[in-house]
PDBQT receptor file of N, H, CA, C and O in Angstrom, charges set to zero:
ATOM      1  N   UNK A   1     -11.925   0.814  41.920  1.00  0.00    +0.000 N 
ATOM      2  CA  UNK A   1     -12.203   0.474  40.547  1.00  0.00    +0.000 C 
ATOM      3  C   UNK A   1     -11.337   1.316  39.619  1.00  0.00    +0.000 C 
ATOM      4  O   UNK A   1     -10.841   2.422  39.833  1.00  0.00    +0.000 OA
ATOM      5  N   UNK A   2     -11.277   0.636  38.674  1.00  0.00    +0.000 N 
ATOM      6  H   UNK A   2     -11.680  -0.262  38.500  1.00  0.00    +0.000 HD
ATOM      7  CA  UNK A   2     -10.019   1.511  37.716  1.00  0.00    +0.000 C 
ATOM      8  C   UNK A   2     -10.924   2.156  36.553  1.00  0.00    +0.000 C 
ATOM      9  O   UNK A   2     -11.918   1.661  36.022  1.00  0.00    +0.000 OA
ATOM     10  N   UNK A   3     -10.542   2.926  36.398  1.00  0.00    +0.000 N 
ATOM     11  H   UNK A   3      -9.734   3.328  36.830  1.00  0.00    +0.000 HD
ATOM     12  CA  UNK A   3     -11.065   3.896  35.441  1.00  0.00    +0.000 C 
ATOM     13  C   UNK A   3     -11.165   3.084  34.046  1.00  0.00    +0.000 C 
ATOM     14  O   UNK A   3     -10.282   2.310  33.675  1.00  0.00    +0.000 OA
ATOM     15  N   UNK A   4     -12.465   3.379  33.246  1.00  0.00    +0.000 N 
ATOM     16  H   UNK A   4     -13.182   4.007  33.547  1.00  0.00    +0.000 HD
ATOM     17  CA  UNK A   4     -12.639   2.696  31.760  1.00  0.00    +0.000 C 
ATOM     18  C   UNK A   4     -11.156   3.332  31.067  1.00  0.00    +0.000 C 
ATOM     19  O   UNK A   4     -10.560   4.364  31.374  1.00  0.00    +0.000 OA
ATOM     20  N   UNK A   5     -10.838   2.362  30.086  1.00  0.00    +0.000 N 
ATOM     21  H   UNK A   5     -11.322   1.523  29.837  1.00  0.00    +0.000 HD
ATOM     22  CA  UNK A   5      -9.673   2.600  29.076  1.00  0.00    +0.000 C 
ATOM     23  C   UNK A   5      -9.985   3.343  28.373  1.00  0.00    +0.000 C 
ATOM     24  O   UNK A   5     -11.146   3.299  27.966  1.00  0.00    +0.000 OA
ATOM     25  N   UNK A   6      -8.969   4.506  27.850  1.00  0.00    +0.000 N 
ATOM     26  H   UNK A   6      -8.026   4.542  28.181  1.00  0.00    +0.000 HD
ATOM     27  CA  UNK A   6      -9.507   5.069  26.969  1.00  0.00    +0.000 C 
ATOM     28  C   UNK A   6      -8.714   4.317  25.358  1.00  0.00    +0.000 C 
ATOM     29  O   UNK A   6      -7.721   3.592  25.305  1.00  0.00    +0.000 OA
ATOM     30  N   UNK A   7      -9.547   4.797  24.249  1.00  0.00    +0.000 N 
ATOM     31  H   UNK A   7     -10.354   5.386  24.291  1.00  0.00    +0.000 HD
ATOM     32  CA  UNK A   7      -9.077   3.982  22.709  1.00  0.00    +0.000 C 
ATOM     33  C   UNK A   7      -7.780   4.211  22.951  1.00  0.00    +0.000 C 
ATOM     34  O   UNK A   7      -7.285   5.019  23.737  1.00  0.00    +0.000 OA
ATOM     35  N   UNK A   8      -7.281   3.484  22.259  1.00  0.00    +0.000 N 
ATOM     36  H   UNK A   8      -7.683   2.828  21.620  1.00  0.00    +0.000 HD
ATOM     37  CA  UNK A   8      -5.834   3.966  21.141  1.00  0.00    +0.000 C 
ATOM     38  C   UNK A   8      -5.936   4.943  20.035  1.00  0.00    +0.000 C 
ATOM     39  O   UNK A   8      -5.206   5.894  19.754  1.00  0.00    +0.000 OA
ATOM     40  N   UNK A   9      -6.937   4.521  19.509  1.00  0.00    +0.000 N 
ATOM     41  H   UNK A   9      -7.530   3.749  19.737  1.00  0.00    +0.000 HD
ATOM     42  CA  UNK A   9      -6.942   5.905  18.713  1.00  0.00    +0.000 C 
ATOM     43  C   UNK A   9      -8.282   6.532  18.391  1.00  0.00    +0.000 C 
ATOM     44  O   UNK A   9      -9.125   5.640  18.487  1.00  0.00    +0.000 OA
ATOM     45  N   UNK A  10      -8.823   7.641  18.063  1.00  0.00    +0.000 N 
ATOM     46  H   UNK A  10      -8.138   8.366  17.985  1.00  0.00    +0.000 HD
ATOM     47  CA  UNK A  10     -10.036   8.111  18.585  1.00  0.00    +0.000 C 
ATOM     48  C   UNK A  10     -10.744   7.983  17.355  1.00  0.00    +0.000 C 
ATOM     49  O   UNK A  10     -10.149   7.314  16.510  1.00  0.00    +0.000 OA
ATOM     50  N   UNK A  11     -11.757   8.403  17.055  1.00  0.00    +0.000 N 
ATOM     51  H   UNK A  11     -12.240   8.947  17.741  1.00  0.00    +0.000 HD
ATOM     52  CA  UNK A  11     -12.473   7.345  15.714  1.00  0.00    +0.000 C 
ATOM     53  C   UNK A  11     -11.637   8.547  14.449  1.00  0.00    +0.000 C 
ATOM     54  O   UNK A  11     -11.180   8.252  13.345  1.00  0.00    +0.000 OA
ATOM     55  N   UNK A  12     -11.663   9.443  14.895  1.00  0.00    +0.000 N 
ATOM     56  H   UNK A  12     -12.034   9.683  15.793  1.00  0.00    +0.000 HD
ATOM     57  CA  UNK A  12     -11.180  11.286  14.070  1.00  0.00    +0.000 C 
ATOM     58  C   UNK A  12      -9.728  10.525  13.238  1.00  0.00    +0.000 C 
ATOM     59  O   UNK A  12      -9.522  10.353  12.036  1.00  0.00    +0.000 OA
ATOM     60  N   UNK A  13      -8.924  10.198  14.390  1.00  0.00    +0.000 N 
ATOM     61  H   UNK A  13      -9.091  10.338  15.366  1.00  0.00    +0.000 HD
ATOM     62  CA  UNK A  13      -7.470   9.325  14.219  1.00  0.00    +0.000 C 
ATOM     63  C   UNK A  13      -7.590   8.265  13.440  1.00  0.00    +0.000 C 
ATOM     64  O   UNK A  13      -6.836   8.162  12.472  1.00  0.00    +0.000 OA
ATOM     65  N   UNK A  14      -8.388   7.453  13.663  1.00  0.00    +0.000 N 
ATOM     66  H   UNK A  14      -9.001   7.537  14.449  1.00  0.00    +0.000 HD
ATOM     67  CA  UNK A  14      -8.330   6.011  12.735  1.00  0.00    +0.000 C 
ATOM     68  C   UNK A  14      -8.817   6.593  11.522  1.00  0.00    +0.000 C 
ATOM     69  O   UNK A  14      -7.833   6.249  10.868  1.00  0.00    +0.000 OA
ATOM     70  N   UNK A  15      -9.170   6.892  11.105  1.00  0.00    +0.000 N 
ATOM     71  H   UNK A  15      -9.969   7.172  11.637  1.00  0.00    +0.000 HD
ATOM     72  CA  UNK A  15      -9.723   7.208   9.810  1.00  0.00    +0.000 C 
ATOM     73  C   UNK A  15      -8.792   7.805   9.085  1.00  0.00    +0.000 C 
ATOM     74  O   UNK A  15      -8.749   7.514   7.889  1.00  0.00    +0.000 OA
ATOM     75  N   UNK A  16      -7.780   8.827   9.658  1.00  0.00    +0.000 N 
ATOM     76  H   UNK A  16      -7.815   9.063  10.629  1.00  0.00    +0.000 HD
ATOM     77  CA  UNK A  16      -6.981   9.162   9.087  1.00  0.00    +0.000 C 
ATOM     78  C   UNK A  16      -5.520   8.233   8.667  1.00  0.00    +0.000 C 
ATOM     79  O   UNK A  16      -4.777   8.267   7.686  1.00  0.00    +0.000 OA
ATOM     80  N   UNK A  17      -5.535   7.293  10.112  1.00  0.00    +0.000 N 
ATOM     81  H   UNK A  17      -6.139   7.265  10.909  1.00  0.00    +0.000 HD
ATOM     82  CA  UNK A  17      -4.558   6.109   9.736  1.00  0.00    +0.000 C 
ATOM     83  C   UNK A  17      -4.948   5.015   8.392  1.00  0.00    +0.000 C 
ATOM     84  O   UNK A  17      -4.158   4.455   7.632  1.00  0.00    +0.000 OA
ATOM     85  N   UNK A  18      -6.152   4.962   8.414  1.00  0.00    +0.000 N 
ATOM     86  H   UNK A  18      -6.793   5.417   9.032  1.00  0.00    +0.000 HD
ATOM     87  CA  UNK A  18      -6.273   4.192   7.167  1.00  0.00    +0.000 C 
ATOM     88  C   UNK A  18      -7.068   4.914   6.230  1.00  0.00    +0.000 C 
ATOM     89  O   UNK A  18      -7.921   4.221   5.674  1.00  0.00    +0.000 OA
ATOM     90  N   UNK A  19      -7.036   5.811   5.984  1.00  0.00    +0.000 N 
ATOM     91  H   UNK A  19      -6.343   6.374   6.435  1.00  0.00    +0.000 HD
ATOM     92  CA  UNK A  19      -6.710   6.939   4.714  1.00  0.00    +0.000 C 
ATOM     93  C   UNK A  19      -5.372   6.382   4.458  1.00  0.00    +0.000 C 
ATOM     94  O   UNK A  19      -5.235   5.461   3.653  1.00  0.00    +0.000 OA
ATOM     95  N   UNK A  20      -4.374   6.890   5.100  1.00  0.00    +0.000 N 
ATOM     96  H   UNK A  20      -4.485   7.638   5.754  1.00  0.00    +0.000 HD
ATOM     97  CA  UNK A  20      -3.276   6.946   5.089  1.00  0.00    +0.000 C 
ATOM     98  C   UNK A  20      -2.274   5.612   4.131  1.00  0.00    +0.000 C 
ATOM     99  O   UNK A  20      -1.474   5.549   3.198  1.00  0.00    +0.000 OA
ATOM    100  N   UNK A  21      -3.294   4.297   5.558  1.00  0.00    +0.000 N 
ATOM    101  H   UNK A  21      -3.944   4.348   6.317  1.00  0.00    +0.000 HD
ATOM    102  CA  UNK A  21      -2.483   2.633   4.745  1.00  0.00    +0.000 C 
ATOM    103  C   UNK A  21      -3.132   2.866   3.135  1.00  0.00    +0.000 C 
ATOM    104  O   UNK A  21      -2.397   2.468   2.231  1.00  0.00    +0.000 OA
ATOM    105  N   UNK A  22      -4.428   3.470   2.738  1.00  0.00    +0.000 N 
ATOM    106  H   UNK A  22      -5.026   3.793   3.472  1.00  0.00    +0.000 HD
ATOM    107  CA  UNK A  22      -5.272   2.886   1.914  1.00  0.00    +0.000 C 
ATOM    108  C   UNK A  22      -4.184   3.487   0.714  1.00  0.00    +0.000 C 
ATOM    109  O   UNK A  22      -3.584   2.883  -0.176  1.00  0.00    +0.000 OA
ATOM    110  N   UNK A  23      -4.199   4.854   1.066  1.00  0.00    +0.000 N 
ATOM    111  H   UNK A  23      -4.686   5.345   1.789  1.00  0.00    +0.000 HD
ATOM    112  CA  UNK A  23      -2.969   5.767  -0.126  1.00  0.00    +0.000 C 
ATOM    113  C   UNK A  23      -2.051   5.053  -0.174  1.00  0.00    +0.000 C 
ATOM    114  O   UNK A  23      -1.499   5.071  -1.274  1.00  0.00    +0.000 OA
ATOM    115  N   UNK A  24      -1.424   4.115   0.872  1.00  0.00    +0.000 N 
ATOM    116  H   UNK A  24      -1.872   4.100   1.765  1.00  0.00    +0.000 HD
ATOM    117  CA  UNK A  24      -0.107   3.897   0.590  1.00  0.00    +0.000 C 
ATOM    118  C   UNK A  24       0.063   2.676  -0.273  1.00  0.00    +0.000 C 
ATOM    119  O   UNK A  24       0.869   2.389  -1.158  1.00  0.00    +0.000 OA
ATOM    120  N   UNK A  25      -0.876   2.100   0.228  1.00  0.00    +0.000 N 
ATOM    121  H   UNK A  25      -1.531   2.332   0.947  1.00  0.00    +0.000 HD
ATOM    122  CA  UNK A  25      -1.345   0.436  -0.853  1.00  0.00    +0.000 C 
ATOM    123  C   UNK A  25      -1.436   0.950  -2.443  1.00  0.00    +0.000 C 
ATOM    124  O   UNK A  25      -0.833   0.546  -3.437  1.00  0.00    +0.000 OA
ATOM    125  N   UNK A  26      -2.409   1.979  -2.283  1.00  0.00    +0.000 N 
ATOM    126  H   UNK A  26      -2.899   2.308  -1.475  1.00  0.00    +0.000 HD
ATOM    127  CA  UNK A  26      -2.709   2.913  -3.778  1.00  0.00    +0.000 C 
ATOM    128  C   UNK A  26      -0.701   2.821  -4.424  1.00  0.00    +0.000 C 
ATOM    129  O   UNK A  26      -0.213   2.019  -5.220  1.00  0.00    +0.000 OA
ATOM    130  N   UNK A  27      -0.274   3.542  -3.954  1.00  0.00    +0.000 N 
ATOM    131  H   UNK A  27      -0.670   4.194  -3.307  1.00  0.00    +0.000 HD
ATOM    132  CA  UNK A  27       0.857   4.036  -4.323  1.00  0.00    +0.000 C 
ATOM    133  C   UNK A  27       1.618   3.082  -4.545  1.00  0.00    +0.000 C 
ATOM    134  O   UNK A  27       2.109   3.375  -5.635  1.00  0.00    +0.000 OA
ATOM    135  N   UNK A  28       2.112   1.972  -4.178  1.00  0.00    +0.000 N 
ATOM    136  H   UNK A  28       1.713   1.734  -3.293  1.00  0.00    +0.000 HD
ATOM    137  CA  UNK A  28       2.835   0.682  -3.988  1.00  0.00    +0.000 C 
ATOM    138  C   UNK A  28       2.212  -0.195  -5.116  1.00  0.00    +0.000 C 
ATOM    139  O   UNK A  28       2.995  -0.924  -5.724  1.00  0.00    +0.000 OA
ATOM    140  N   UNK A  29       0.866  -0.212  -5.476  1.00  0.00    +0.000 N 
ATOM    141  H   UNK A  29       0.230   0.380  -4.982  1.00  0.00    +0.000 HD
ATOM    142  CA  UNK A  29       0.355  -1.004  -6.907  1.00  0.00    +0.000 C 
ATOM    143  C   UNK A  29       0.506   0.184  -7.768  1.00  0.00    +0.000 C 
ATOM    144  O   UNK A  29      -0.192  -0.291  -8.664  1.00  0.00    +0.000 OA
ATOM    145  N   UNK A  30       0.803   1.207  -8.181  1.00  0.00    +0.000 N 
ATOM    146  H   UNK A  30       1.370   1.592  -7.453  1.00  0.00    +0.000 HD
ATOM    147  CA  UNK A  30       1.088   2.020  -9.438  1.00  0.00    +0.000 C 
ATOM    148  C   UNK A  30       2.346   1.558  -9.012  1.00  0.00    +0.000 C 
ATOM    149  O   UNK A  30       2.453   0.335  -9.094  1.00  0.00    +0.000 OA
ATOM    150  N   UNK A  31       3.528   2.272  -8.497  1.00  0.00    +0.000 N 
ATOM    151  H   UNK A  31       3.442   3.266  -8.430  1.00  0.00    +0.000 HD
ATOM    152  CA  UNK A  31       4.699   1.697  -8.219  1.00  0.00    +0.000 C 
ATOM    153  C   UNK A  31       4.872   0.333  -9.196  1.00  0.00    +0.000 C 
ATOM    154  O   UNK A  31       5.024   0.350 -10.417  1.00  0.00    +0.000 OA
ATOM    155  N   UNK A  32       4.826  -0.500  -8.582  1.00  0.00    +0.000 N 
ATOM    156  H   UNK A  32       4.703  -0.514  -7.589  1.00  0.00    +0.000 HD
ATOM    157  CA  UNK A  32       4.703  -1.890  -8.923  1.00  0.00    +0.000 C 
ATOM    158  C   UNK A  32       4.467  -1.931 -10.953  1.00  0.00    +0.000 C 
ATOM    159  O   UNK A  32       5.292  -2.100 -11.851  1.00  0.00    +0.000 OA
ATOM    160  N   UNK A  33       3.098  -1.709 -10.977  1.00  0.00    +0.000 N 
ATOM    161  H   UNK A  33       2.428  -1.572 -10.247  1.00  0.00    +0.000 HD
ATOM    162  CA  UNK A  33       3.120  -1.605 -12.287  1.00  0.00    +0.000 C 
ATOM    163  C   UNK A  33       4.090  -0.783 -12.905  1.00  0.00    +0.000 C 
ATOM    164  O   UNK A  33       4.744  -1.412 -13.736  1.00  0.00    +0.000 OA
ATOM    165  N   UNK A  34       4.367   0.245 -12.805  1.00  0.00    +0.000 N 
ATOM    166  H   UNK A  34       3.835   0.757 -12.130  1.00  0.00    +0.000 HD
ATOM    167  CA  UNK A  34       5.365   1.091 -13.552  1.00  0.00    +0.000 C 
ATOM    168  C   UNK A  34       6.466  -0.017 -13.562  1.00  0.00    +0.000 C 
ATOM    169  O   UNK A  34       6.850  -0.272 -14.703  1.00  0.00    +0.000 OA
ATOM    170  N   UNK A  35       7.104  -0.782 -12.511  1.00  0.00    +0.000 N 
ATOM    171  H   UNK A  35       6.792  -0.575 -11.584  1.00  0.00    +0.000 HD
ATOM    172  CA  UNK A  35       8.335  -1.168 -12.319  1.00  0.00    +0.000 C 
ATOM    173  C   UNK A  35       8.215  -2.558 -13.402  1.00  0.00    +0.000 C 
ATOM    174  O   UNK A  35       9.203  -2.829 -14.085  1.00  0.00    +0.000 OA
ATOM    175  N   UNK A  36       7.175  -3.262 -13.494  1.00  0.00    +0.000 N 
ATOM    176  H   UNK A  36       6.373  -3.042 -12.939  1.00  0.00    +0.000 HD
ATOM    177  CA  UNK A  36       6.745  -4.317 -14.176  1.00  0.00    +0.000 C 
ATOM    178  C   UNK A  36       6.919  -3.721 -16.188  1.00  0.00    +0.000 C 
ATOM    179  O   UNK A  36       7.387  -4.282 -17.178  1.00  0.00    +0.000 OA
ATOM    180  N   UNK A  37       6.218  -2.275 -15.941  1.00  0.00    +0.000 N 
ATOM    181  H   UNK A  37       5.838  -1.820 -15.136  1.00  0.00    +0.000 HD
ATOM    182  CA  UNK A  37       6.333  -2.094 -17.345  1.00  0.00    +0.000 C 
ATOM    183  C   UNK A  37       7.576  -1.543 -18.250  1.00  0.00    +0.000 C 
ATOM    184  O   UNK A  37       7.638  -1.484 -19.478  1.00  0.00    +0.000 OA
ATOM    185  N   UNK A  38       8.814  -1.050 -17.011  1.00  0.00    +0.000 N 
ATOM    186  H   UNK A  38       8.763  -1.098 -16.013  1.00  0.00    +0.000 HD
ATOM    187  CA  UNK A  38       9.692  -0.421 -17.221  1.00  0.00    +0.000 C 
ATOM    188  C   UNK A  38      10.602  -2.209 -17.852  1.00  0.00    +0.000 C 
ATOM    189  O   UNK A  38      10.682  -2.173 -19.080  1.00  0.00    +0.000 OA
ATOM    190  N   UNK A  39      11.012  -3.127 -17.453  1.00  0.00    +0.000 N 
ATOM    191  H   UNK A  39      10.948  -3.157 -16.456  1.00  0.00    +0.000 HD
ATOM    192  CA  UNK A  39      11.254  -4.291 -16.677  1.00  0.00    +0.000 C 
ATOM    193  C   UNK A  39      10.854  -5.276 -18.070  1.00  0.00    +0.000 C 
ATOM    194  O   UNK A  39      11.531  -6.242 -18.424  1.00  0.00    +0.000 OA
ATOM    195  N   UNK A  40       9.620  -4.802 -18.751  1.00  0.00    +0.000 N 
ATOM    196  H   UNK A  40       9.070  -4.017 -18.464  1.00  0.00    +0.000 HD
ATOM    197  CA  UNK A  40       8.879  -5.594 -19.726  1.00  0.00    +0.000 C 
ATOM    198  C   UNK A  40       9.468  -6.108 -21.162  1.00  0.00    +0.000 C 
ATOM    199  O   UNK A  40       9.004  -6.994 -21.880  1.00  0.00    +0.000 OA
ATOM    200  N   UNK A  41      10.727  -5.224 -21.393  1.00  0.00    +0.000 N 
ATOM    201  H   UNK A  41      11.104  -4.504 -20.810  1.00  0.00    +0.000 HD
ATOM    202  CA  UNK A  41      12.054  -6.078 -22.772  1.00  0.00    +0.000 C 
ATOM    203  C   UNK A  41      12.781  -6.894 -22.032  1.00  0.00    +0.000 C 
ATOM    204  O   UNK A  41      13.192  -7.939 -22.538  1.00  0.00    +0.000 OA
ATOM    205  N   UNK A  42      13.062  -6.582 -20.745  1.00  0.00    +0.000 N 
ATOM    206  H   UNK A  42      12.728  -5.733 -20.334  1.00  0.00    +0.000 HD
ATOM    207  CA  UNK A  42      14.210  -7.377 -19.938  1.00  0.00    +0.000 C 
ATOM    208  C   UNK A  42      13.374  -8.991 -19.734  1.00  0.00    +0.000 C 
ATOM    209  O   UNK A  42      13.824 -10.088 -20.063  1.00  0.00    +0.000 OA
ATOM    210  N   UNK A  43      12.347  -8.757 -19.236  1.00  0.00    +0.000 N 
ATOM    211  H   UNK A  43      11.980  -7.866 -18.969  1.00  0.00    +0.000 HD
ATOM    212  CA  UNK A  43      11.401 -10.093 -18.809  1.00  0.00    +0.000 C 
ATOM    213  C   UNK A  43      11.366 -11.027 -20.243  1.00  0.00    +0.000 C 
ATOM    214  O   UNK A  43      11.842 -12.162 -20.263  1.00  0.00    +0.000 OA
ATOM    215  N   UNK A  44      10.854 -10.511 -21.209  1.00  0.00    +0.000 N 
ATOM    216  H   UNK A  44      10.468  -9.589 -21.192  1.00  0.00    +0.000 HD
ATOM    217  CA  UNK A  44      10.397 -10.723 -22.452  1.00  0.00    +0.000 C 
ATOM    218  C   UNK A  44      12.158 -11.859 -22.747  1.00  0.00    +0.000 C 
ATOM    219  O   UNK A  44      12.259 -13.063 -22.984  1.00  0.00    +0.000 OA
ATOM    220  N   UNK A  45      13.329 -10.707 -22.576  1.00  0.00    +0.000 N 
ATOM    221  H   UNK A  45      13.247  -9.730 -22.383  1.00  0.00    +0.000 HD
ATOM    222  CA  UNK A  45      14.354 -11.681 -23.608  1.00  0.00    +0.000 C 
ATOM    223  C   UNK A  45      15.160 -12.838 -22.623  1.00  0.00    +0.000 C 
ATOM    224  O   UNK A  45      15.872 -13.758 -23.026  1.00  0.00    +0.000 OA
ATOM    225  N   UNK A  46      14.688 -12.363 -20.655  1.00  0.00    +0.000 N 
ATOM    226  H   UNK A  46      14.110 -11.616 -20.327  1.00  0.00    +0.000 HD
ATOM    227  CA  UNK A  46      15.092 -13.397 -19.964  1.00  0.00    +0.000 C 
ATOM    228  C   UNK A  46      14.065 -14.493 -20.528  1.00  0.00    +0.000 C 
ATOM    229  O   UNK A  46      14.644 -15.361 -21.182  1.00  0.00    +0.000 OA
ATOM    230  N   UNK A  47      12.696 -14.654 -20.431  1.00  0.00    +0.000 N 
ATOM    231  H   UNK A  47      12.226 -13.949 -19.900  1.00  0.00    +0.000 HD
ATOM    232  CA  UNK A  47      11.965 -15.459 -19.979  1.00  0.00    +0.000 C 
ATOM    233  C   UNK A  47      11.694 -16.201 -21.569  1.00  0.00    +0.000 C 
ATOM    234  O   UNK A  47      11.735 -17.410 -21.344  1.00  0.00    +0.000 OA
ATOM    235  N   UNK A  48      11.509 -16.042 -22.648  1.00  0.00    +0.000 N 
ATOM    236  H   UNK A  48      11.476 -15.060 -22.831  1.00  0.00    +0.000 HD
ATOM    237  CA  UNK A  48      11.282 -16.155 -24.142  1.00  0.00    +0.000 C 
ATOM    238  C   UNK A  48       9.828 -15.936 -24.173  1.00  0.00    +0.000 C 
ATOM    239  O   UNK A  48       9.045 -16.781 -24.607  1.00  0.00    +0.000 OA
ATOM    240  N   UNK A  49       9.440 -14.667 -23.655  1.00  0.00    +0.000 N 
ATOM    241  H   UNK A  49      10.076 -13.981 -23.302  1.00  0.00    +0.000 HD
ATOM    242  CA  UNK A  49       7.868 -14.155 -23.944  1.00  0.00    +0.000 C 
ATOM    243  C   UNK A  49       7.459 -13.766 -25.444  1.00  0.00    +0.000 C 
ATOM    244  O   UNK A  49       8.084 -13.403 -26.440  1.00  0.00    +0.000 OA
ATOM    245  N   UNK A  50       6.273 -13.983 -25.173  1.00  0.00    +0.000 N 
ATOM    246  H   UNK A  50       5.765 -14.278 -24.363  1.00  0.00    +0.000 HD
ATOM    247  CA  UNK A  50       5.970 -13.294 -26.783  1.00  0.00    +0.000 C 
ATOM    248  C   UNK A  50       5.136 -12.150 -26.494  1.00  0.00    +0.000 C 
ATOM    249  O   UNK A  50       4.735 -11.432 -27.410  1.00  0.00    +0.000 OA
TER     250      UNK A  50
């Protein structure tokens, strides 16, 4: 008989991996907005925004 599998990652580990995705999602929508608000005369005189 073969020995039970052990996880991929141990519960200590996962938690820290998605800490990790959760910050990075965090970081990527501020990102984003900044880049949208920097971007916001350029959009405005491509697009004819008001």
């Amino acid at each position: 008989m073969k020995p039970a599998a052990t996880p991929w990652l141990s519960p200590e580990r996962r938690r820290w991996v998605i800490l990790g995705v959760v910050f990075a999602a965090m970081v990527l929508n501020y990102v984003d907005r900044q880049i949208v608000s920097v971007l916001k005369p350029t959009l405005k005189a491509e697009f004819g925004l008001d």
